[in-house]
C-alpha positions in Angstrom: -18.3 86.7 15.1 -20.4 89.6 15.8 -23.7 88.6 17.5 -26.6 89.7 15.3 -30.3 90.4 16.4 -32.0 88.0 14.8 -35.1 90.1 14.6 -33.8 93.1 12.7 -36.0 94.5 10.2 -34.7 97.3 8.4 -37.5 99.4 7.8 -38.1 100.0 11.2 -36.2 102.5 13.1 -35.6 101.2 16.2 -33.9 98.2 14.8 -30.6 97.6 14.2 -28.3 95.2 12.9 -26.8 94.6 16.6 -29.8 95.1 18.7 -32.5 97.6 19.4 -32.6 101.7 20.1 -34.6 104.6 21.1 -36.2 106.5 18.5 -34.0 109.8 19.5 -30.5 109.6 20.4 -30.6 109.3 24.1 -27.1 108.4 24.9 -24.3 109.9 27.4 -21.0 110.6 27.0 -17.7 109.2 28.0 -17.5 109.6 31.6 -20.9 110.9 32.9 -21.4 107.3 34.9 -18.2 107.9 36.9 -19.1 111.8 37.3 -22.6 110.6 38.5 -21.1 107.9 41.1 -18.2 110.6 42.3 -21.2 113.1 42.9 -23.7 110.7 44.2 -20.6 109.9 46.9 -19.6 113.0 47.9 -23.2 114.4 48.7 -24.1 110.8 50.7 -26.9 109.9 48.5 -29.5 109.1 48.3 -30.8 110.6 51.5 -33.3 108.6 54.1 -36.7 109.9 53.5 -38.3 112.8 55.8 -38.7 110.7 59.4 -36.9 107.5 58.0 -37.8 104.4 56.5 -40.5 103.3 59.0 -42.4 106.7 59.0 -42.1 106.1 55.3 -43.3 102.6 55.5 -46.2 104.1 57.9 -47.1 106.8 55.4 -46.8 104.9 52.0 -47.8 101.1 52.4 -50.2 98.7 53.2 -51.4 95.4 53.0 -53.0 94.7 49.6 -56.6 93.4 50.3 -58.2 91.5 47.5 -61.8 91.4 46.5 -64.6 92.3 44.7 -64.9 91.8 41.0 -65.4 94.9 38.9 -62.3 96.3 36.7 -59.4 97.8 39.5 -55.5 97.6 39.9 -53.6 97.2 43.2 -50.3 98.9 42.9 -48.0 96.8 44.6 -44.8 99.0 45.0 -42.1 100.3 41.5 -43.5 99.4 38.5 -45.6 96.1 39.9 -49.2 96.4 39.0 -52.0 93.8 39.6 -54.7 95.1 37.0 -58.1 93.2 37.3 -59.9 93.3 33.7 -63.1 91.7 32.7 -62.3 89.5 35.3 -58.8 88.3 34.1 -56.0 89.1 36.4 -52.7 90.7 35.2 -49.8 91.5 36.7 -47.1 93.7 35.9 -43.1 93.6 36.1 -43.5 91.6 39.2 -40.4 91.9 41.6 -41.0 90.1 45.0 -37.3 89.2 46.2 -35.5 91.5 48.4 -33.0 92.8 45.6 -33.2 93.9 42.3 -29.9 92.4 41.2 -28.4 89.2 40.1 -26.3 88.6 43.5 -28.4 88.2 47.0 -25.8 89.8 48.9 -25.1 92.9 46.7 -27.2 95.8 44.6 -30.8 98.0 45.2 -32.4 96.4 48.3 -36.1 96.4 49.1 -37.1 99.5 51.6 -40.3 98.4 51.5 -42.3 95.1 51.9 -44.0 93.4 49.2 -48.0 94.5 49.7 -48.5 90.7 48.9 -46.6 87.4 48.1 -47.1 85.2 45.5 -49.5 83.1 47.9 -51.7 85.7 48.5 -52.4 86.0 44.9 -55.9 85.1 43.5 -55.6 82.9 40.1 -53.0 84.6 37.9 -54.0 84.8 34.3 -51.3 86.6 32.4 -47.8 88.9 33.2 -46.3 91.9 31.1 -43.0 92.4 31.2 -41.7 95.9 30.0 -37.9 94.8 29.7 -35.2 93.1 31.0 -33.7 95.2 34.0 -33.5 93.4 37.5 -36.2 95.9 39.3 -38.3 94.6 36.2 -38.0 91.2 35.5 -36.7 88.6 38.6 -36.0 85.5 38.1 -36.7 83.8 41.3 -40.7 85.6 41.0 -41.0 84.4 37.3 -40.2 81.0 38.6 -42.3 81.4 41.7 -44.9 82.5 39.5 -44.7 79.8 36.9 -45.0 77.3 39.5 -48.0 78.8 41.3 -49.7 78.9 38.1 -48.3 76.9 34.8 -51.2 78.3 32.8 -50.3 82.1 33.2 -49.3 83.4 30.2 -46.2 86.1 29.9 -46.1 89.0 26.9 -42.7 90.4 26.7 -40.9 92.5 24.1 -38.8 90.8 21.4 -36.0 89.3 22.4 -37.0 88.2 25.7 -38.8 84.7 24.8 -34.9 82.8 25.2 -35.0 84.1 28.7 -38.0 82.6 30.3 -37.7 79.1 27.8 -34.2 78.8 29.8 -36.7 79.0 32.9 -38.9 76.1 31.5 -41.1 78.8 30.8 -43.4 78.3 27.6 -46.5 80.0 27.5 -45.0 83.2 26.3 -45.9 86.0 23.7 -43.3 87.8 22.0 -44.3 91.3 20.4 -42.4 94.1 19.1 -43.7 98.0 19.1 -47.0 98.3 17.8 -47.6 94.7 17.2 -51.1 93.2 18.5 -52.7 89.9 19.8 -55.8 89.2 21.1 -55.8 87.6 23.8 -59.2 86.1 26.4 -61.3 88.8 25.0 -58.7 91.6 25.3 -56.8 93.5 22.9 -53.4 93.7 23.8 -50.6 96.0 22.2 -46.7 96.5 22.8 -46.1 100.2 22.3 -43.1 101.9 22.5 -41.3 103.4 25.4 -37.7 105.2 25.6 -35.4 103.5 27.7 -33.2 100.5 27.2 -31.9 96.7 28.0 -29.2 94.6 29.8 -28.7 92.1 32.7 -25.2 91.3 31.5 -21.6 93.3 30.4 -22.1 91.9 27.0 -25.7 91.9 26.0 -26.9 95.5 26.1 -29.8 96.5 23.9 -30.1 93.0 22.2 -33.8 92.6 23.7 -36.2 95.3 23.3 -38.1 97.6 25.8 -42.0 98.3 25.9 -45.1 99.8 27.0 -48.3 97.6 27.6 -51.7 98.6 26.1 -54.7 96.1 27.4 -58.1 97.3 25.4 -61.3 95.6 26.9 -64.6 96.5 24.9 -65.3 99.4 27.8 -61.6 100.3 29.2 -58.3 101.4 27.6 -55.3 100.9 29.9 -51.8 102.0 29.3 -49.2 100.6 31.2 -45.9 102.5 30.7 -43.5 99.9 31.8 -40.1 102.0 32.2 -39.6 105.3 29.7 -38.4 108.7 29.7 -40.2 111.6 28.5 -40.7 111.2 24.4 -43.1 113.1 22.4 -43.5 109.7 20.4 -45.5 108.1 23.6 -48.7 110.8 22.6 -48.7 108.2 19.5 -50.6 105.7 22.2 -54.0 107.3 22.0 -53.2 108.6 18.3 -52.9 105.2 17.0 -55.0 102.7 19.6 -57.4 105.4 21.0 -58.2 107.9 24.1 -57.0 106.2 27.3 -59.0 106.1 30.1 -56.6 105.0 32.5 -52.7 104.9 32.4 -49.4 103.8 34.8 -46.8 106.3 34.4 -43.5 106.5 36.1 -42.3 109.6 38.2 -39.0 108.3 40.0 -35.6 107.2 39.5 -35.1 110.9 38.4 -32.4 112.5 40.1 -29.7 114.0 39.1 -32.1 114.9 36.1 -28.7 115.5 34.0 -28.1 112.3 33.9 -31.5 109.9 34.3 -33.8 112.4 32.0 -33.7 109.9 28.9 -34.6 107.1 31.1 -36.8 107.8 33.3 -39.3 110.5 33.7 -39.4 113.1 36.8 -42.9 114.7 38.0 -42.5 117.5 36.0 -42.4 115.9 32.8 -44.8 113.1 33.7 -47.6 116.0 35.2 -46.7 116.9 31.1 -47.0 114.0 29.7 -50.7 113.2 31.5 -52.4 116.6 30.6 -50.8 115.8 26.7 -52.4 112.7 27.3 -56.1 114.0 27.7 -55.8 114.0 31.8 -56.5 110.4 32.2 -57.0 108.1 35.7 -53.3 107.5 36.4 -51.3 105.9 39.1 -47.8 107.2 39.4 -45.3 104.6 39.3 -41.4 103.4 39.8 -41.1 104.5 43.4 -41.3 103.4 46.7 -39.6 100.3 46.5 -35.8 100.0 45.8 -33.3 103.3 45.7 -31.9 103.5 42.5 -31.3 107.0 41.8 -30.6 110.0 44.4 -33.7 111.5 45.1 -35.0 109.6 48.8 -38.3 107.7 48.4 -40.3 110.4 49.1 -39.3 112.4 47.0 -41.3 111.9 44.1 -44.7 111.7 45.7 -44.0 115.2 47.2 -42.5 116.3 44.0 -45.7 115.2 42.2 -48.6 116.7 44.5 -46.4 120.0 44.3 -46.1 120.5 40.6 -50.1 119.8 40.0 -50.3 122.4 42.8 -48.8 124.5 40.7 -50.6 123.9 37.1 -53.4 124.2 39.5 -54.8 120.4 38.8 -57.2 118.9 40.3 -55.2 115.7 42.0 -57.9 113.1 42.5 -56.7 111.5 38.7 -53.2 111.4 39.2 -52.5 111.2 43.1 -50.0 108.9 44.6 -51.5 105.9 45.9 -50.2 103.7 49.3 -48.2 100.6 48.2 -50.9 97.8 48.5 -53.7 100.7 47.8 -56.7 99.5 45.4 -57.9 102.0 42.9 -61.1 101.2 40.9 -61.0 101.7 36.8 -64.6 101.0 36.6 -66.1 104.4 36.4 -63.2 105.2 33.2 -65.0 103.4 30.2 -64.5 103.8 26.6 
């Protein structure tokens, strides 16, 4: 018997019958993995970064340092935030193991160290999780996690609840696109993003993929979680309000022929941020684990030279270190 999503409503658009999909068609065709693999071999790729991993390492990462108490985010390395909100600590797609893949000895390792461990972590009061893709969501940190602190509280998109009650996991929120819950004095809201789901040969696109949108009564923060370019994000602010402050990927890009509906270059995310209104941003989904061809320093780079070319001021969308804090609390509603 055909498996069925068991959340499928059909008057919305991304739902299907079978799973979950991107508002626009965003699929390849027959044979464009193995084209990508046969050129990614030939060329050696992806290439070391300028100087090699430990000039990188030197240039791009540092300890994180925690303290003080007004509203901030340490960006801990891909697509891991830890946001600090009216006090309440949030982190984001938290990957601390040395791989992003199911097998220890085998898939994307860590170039970088984590900025912190688990340990270091002051008390943890929630976790988003964008989807279900091993650089994302890791199962020995969500246990690690859990057991450090059985009160936090995970939001994931649908589909994804199973997973962590498998885990012993319980205190977990389930949303789809749009849907809201407040939440310790926050407002928060899954919103779309365009990308897509699987940890297994057999269960692609049966969870769904999201954004995370945390709404304080003075800040408006936009996590992106994992997306390609879509003119359906600019939606955000239409529907929930300006942002004042936003995560938004720039890596993973290359070749763009074959990663554009997945994951956004500097190009389009430099376009996405002035559509946006220009607001504080940290560029994520770099620095951490090779998963495309472009090196690791390639999309800083890439970044600072394309708002040198619009002529943009940098200081609200500049790369920080790994481990680097930036403050949010001069960017109020």
């Amino acid at each position: 018997m055909a498996w069925r999503n068991p959340f499928f409503d059909p008057a919305k658009p991304h739902h299907l019958p079978g799973g979950f999909r991107n508002l626009s068609p965003v699929g390849h065709g027959p044979g464009d993995v193995q084209r990508w693999q046969n050129e990614r071999k030939a060329q050696g790729l992806p290439h070391a970064p300028q100087g090699g991993y430990a000039a990188f390492i030197e240039q791009w990462w540092q300890p994180a340092e925690i303290s003080g108490d007004e509203d901030g985010l340490w960006w801990l390395g891909h697509a891991s935030l830890l946001l600090r909100i009216n006090g309440l600590y949030i982190l984001t797609d938290p990957v601390f193991s040395n791989r992003a893949s199911p097998l220890r000895f085998y898939g994307p390792q860590r170039r970088t160290p984590p900025a912190l461990r688990s340990a270091d972590l002051p008390a943890l009061d929630a976790v988003f999780i964008s989807h279900n893709h091993y650089d994302h969501l890791d199962r020995a940190t969500v246990r690690e996690l859990h057991r450090r602190f059985p009160q936090v509280q995970f939001f994931v998109p649908l589909g994804l609840k199973r997973w962590f009650a498998r885990l012993g996991v319980k205190r977990v929120t389930e949303l789809d696109w749009w849907q809201s819950v407040n939440w310790q004095g926050l407002t928060l809201t899954c919103v779309p993003a365009q990308h897509w789901s699987m940890r297994t040969l057999w269960d692609r696109d049966r969870t769904l993929w999201c954004g995370w949108v945390a709404q304080s009564e003075s800040l408006r923060f936009w996590f992106s979680g994992d997306t390609g370019y879509m003119p359906e994000l600019l939606q955000i602010p239409e529907r929930l309000g300006p942002l004042d402050a936003a995560a938004i990927p720039v890596g993973a890009y290359a070749p763009r022929w074959f990663m554009w509906p997945h994951h956004m270059d500097p190009e389009n995310a430099v376009r996405l941020w002035q559509q946006l209104g220009r607001p504080l941003s940290v560029p994520v989904h770099w620095g951490v684990f090779e998963l495309a061809d472009e090196a690791l320093d390639a999309p800083p780079r890439e970044l600072l030279a394309e708002l040198h070319k619009q002529n943009e001021a940098i200081e609200t969308f500049s790369p920080l270190k790994i481990g680097q804090y930036l403050s949010l609390a001069g960017n109020k509603l």
